[in-house]
N, C-alpha and C positions, 0 to 999 in steps of 0.2 A: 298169842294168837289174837286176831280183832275180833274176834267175838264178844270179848267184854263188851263192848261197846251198844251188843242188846242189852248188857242189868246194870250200866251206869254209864252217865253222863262224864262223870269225871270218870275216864275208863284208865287203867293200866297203860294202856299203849298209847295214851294222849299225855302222860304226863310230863314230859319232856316239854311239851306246847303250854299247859293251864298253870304249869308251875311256875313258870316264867314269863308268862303275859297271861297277865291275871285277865286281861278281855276277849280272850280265844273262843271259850266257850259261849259266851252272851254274841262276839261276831258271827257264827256259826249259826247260832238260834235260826230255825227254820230250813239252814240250806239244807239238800239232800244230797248222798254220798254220790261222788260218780265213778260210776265201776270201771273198773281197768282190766287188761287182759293180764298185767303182772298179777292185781290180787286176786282172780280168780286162780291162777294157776299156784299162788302160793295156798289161796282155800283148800286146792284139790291136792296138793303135799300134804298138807295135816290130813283132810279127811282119811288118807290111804293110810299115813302113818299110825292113824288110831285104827283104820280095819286091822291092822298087822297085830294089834294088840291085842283088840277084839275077840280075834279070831285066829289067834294062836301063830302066824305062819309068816311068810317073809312075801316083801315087796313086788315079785317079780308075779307072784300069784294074783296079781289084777293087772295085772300088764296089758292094755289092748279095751278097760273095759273103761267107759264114761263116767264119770262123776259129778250129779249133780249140784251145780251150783246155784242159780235160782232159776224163775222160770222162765224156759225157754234155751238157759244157758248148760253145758255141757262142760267139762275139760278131759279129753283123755288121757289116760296114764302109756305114755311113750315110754320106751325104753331111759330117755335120759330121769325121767321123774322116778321110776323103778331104781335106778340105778344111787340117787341121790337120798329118798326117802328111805332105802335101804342102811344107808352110811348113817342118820339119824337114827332107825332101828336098832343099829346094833349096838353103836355107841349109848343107846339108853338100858338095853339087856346088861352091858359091861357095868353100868354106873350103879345100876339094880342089883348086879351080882348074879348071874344065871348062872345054878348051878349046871354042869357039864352034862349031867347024865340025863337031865330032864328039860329040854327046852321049853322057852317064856316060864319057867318055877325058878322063882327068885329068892333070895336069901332077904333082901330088905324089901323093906311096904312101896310098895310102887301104885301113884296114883295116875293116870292118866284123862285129858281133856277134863280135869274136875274145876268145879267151880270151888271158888275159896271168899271168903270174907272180908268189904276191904270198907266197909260202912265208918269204921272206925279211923279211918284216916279223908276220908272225903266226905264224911257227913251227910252223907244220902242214905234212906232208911230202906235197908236191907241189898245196898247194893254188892255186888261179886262182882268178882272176876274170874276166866276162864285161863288158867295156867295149863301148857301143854301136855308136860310131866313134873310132877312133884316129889321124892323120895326120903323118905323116913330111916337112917340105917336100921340093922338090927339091937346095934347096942343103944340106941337112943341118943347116940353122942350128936351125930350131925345131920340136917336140912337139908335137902337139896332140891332145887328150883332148877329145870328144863327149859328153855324155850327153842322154839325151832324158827330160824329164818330160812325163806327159801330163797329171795332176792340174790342179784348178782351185783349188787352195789355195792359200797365201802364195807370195809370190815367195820363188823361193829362189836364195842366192845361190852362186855360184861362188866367192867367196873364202873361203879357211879350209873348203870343202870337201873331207869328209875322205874321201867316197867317190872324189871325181876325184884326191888327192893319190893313194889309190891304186893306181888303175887307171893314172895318171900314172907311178909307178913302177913297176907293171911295163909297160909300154908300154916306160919306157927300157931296160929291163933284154934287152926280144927287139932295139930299135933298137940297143943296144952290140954283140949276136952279130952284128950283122948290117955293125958297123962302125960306124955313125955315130957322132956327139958333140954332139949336139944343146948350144947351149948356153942354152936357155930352153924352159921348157915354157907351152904355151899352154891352160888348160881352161876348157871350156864350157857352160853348161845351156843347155839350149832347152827354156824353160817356153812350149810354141806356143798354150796356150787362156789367159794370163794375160799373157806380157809377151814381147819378145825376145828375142835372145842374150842372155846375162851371162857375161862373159871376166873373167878373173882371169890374170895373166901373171906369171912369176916365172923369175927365172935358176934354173939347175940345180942350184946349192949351196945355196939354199935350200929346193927342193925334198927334199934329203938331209936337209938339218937338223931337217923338219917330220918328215920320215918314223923319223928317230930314239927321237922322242916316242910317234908311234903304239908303234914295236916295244916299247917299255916299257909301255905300256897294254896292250898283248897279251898280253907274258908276265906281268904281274901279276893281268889278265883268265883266264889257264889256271892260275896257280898256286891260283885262289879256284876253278877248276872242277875240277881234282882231290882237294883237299878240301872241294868241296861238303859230301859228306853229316857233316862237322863241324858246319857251323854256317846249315845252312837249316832253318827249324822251330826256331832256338834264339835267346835276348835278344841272339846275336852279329850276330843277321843285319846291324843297322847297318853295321855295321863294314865290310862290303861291298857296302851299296847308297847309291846317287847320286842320288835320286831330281832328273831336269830334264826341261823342254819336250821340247828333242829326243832325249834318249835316253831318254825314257818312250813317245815318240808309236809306237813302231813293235813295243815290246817284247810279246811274249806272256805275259807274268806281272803285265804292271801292276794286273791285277783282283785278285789276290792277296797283294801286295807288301805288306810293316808298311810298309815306311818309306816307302811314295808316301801309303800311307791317311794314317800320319801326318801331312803334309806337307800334306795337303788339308782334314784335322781343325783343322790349328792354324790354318790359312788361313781357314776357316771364322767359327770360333769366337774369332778375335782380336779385341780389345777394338771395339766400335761407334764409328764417329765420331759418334756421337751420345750424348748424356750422359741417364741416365737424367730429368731434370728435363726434356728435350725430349718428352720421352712422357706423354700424359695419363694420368691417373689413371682407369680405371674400376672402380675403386669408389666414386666417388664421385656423388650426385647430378646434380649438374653439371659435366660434364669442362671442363678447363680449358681454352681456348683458346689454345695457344703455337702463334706462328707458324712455319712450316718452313723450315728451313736447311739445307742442303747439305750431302753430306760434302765434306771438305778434300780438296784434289786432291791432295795427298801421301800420303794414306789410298788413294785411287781408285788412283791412281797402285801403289801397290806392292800392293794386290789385284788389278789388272790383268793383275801380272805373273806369275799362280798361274793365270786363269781359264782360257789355254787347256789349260795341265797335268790343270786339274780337271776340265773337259767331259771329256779322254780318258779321265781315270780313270771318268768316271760311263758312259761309254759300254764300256769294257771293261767293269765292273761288269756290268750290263745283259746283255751277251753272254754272258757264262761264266755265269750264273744261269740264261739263256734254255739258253745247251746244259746245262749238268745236268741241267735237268727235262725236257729231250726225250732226254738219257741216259738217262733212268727214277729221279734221282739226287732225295732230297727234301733242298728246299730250304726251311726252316723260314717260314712264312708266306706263301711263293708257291704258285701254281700255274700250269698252263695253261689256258688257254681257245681255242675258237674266234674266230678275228678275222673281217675282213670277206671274203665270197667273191672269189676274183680276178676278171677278167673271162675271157667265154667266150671258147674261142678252137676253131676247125675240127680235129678228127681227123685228117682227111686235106686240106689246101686242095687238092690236084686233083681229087679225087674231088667236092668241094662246086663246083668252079669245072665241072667236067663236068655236073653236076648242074643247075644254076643255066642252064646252056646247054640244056641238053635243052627248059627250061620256058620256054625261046626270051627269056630277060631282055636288056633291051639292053645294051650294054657300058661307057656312062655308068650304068645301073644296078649291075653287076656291078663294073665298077673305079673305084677313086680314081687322081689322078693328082697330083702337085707339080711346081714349078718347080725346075731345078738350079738350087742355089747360085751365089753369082757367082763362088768360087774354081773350080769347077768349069767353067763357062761363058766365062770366063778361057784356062782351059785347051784347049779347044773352039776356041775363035776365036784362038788362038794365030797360027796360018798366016794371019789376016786382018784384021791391026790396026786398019783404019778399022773394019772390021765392029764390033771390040768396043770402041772408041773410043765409039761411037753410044750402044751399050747400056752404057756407063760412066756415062754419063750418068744412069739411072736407077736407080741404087745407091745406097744410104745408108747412115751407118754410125754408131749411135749414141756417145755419151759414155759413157767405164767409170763406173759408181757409186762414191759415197767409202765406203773402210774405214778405221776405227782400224788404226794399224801403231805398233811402237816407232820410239823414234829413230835407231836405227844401221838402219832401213829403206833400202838405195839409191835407194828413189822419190824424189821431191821432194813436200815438205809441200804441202798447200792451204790455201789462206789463208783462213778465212772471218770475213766480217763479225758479228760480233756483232748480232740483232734489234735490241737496243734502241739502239743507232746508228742503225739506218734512220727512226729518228722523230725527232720535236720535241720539244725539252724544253722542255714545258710548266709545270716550277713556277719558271721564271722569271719576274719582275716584269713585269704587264703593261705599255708604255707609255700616260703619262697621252694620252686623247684630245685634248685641248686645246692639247699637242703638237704633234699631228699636223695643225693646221689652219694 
């Protein structure tokens, strides 16, 4: 969860970025976050996921009700957020061990939204991090680290993640005060609107060993952010920026960064898989006719592997322009304009719903109404299995759509047929008729 991110600078969920471009953090210096509607509504997942714990009870039981995100901001819990943070709930009762006769009473130590200890790898005195869920078996054998993603983007994976390695260590580090010896640590995503669990399992020594690496990326990461003001705004800046996929995607300076524009410049403007004699000539009378050819999938292939860096960059780009010029800040060739009006929405809805009653409306006029979800409805008929047996029955659940992924993807490939297999090849030799008699 980003919450680390209030008791450290080098937070957990940045270290994908600071480990790999030791000048992320020193770029960053001063900017402020800019809030999105995805991370609010991934805030107001965890917030409900930990009332559930709370407070003993499932998902569907805040269904309808607001969640504060900061001020002035709201997210309600819809039916699909009920339905998703549920699938998160349950799968953590399972990992915890819930005994059958007594629900949320668990058989191992279940810690939830705790802070943990990570000062020992990033060097900042008394920094934490905020781990979702954290679990302790009963026999002391094995660690288990929770995170909950609620985005709807690439699967993401649990191995070589560097936020669970660290929330993972310090997890061991309150399980050591406490005695144990865990000898394997178990971590987990639960990506609930994209895919399942994804566990990554590793002995305890190699958990050390990983974590050794980070604590060098840290202190090389602070040694470039106490002499920042050396060499940001100067030809040195290279020297300390990394521009990648995952440590650009989160960064607050990538709209500004030389070496990402660089890196997007050269990707750009790299040689054509097409040769200028592929291109007609218009200057001439008659353009020439050349047939069209493909670029080489070895071309496709390693511009592929820059596009989603590039989308980020065009999109940070975008934003930081957008807020300048509503800073009052002029940005050479832009400006603002009016877009389209939102839609209307009630001042007061009681005062309209009182209103609308008085003029005697009837109440199929007055309200809409929807069916619950079937995770919902699930939950409902829980106490009377045949009951939801029935209405199981009239459920459907489409096929996920295919995405482009690279190859070290844990999905499994789809195979498709190429079109032109599905047909006849027709400049075959007809057989002579005369044959055939």
């Amino acid at each position: 969860m980003a919450a680390d991110e209030y008791h450290a600078k080098w937070s957990p969920s940045g270290a994908a970025g600071w480990s790999t471009c030791v000048g992320k953090i020193a770029m960053e210096d001063g900017l402020d976050d800019q809030p999105s509607s995805y991370a609010d509504e991934g805030t107001a997942a965890h917030t409900v996921a930990t009332w559930c714990f709370e407070q003993t009870t499932d998902a569907a039981a805040f269904a309808g009700r607001y969640v504060p995100i900061r001020p002035g901001v709201t997210v309600e819990v819809d039916d699909e957020m009920v339905e998703y943070v549920q699938a998160y709930v349950d799968a953590i009762r399972q990992y915890a061990g819930e005994k059958p006769e007594s629900p949320f009473d668990f058989e191992h130590e279940l810690n939830v939204e705790q802070d943990v200890p990570i000062d020992h790898i990033t060097g900042e005195q008394d920094a934490t991090g905020r781990a979702d869920a954290w679990i302790l078996t009963a026999d002391g054998e094995e660690l288990q680290v929770h995170d909950l993603k609620y985005g709807r983007g690439e699967p993401v994976s649990a191995e070589g993640n560097l936020q669970l390695l660290m929330y993972a260590s310090g997890a061991l580090r309150v399980a050591e005060l406490l005695g144990a010896e865990p000898k394997r640590v178990r971590m987990v995503i639960h990506q609930v609107r994209t895919s399942g669990p994804d566990e990554w399992v590793i002995p305890i020594h190699e958990l050390q060993e990983r974590i050794s690496y980070l604590r060098v990326g840290a202190a090389r990461s602070r040694d470039a952010y106490e002499c920042r003001a050396t060499w940001i705004g100067t030809p040195g800046e290279a020297d300390y920026l990394n521009p990648s996929e995952k440590g650009c995607r989160w960064c607050k300076a990538k709209a500004t960064c030389s070496a990402l524009r660089d890196v997007v410049v050269q990707t750009v403007f790299q040689a054509s898989p097409a040769t200028p004699e592929e291109f007609d000539d218009l200057t001439a009378d008659t353009p020439a006719v050349v047939p069209q050819q493909s670029a080489p999938s070895a071309w496709l292939a390693s511009s592929m592997e820059k596009v989603g860096l590039i989308e980020d960059w065009c999109k940070a780009v975008r934003a930081e322009t957008e807020r300048r010029l509503l800073a009052g800040e002029k940005v050479p060739g832009y400006k603002l304009v009016q877009g389209r009006k939102p839609a209307r929405k009630w001042v007061d809805a009681e005062q309209a719903e009182q209103a609308m009653k008085s003029m005697r409306l009837k109440a199929d006029e007055m309200y809409t109404k929807k069916v619950i979800t079937p995770t919902v409805a699930e939950k409902v008929l829980a106490p009377t299995p045949r009951r939801w047996k029935k209405l199981e029955a009239l459920i459907v659940q489409g096929e996920p759509p295919l995405s482009v992924a690279p190859q070290n993807d844990r999905r499994q490939a789809v195979e498709v047929k190429p079109v032109i297999e599905e047909f006849d090849d027709l400049t075959t030799e007809a057989p002579n008729v005369d044959d055939l008699i």
